[in-house]
C-alpha positions in Angstrom: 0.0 0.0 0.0 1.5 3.4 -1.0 2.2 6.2 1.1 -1.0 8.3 -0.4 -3.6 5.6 0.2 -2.5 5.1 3.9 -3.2 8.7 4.2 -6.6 8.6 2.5 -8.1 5.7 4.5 -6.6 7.5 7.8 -8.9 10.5 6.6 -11.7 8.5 6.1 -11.8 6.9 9.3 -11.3 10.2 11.5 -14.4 11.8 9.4 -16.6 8.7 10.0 -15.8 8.9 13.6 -16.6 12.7 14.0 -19.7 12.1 12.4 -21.1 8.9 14.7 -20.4 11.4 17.7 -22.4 14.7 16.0 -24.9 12.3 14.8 -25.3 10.4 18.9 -25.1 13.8 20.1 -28.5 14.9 19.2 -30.2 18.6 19.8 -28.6 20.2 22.5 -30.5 20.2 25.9 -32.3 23.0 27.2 -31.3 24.1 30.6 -33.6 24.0 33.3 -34.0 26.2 35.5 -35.9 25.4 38.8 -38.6 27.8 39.7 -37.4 29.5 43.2 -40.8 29.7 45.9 -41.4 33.7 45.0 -41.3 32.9 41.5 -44.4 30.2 41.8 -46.9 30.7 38.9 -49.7 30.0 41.7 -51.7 33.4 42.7 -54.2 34.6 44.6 -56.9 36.9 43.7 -59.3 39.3 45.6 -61.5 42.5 45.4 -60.7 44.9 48.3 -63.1 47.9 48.7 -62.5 51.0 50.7 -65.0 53.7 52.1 -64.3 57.5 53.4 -67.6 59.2 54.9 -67.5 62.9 55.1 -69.8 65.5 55.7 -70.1 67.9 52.5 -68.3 71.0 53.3 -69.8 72.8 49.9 -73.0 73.6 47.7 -73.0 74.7 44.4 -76.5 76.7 43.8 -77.7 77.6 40.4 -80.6 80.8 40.8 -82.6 81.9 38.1 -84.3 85.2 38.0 -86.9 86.6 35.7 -88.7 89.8 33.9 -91.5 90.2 32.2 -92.7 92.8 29.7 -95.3 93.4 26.9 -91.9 93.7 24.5 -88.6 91.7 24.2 -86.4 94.3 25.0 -88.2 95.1 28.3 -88.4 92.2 29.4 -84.5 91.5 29.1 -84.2 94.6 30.4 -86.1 93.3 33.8 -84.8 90.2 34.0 -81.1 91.8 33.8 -81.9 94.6 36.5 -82.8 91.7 39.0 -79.5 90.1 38.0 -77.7 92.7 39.1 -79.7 93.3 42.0 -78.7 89.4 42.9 -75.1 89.8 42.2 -74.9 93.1 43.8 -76.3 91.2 47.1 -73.9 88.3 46.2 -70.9 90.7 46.6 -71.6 92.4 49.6 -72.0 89.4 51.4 -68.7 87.8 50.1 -69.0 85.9 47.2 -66.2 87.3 44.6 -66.0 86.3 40.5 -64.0 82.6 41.8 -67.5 81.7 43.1 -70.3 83.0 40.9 -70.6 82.8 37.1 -73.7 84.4 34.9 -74.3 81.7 33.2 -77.3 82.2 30.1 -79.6 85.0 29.1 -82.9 83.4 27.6 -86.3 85.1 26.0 -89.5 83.2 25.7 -93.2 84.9 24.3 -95.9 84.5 26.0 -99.7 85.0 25.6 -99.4 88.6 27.4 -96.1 89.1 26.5 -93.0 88.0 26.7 -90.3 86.8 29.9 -87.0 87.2 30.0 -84.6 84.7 32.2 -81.1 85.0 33.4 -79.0 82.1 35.0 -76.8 82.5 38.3 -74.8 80.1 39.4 -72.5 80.7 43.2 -70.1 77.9 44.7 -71.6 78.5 48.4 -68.3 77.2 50.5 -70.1 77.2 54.0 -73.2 74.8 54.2 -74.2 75.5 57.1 -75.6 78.8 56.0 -76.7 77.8 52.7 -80.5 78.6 54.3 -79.5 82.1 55.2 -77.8 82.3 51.5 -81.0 81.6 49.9 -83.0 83.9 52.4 -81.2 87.0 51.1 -80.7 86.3 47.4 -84.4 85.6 47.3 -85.6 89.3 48.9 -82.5 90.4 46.3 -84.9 89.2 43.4 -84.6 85.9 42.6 -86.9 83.8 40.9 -86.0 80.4 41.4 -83.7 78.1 42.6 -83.4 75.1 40.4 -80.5 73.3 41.9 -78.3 72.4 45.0 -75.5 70.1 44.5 -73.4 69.1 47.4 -69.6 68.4 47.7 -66.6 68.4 49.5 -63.5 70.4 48.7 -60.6 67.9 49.1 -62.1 65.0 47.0 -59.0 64.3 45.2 -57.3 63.8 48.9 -60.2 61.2 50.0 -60.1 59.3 47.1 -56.7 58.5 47.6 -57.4 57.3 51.4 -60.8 54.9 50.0 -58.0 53.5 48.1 -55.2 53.0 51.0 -58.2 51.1 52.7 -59.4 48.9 49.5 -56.1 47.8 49.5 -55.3 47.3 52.8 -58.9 45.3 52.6 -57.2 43.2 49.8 -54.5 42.1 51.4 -56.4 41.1 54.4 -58.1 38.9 52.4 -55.3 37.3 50.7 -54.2 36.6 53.7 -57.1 34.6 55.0 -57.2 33.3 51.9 -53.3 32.3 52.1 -53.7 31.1 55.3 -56.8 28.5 54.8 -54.6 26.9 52.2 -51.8 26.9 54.5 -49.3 28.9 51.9 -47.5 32.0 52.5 -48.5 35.2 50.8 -46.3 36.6 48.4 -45.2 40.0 46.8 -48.5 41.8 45.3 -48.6 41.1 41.9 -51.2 43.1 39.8 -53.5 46.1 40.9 -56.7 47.3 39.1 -58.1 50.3 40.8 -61.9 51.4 40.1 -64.2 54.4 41.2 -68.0 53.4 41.3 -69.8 56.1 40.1 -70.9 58.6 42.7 -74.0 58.6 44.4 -75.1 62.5 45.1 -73.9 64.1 47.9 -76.2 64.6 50.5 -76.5 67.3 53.2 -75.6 65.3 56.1 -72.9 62.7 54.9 -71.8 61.6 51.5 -69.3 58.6 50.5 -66.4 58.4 48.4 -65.9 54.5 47.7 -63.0 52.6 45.8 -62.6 48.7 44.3 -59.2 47.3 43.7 -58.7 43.7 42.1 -55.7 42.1 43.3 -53.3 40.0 42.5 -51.1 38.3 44.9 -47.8 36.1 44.4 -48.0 32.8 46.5 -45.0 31.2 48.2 -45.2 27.4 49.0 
């Protein structure tokens, strides 16, 4: 056998080994990893509601006042005077352009005439008074009052607390929950916060309510 076949077959044999052990190999593995106990994909899930009561501490009162006259312009002209007569009333006991707005001028006919109708409308910031308020902007001239909406002045600041105790409500109730299947609560995991709508404030006491939906991690 010459020098050049020996080489050859030596060639041969050293491929057709590499190739049985790529070949036995297979795909390479994928490593796994072990889930630690924080990282379980178990969770527990509640609704947690919170409630603030509180007295409204405003009122927001929209007067109307009118005039009548056998012509349009007159009776404009009426309803306008007692307008001013309100607002003049609403100035010397207080009330400054932050709190009252003229809101519409309207003018209707009539069978004997025609009525004109201005539209007031005064952020009253002490409720307790509101009776007294509506007293003297009555003998001023008004007509009418067609509403009295109640509200409180830090609403943003008592959301924020019905929230803290949704929350807090949540998590009490993972807990009980966590505890019954005698598990360990976890990390909180999601949070959905909601604001029912409103119901309307009432004189005496009003509610500001929030839901959360939560989303705790579980530990084994």
């Amino acid at each position: 056998m010459t020098q050049k076949q020996t080489t050859f077959i030596a060639t041969v044999a050293i491929l057709s080994v590499a190739a049985v052990l790529l070949f036995s190999a297979g795909p390479p593995m994928a490593e796994s990893v072990p889930k630690t106990r924080a990282q379980s994909d178990r969770g527990i899930s509640v609704v947690g509601e919170g409630e603030v009561k509180v007295r409204p501490d405003q009122a927001r009162v929209l007067i109307g006042v009118e005039g009548r006259a056998e012509s349009p312009a007159g009776a404009l002209l009426t309803a306008g005077a007692r307008a001013d007569a309100v607002l003049a009333e609403l100035k010397s006991m207080g009330y400054g352009t932050d709190e009252v707005r003229r809101l519409s001028v309207q003018l209707s006919e009539e069978p004997t005439g025609f009525r004109g109708q201005q539209q007031i409308e005064v952020l009253v910031a002490d409720v307790d008074r509101l009776n007294r308020f509506l007293d003297k902007v009555v003998l001023a001239g008004a007509s009418t009052v067609k509403t009295v909406s109640f509200s409180v002045r830090n609403e943003a600041d008592l959301r924020r607390q019905a929230v803290d105790r949704a929350i807090k409500d949540a998590r009490a109730k993972a807990e009980a929950a966590a505890s019954s299947g005698k598990v360990s609560l976890g990390d909180l995991r999601s949070l959905v916060v909601e604001h029912p709508e409103a119901e309307p404030a009432k004189p005496g006491q009003t509610s500001i309510r929030a839901t959360v939906r939560a989303t705790f991690d579980v530990i084994p």
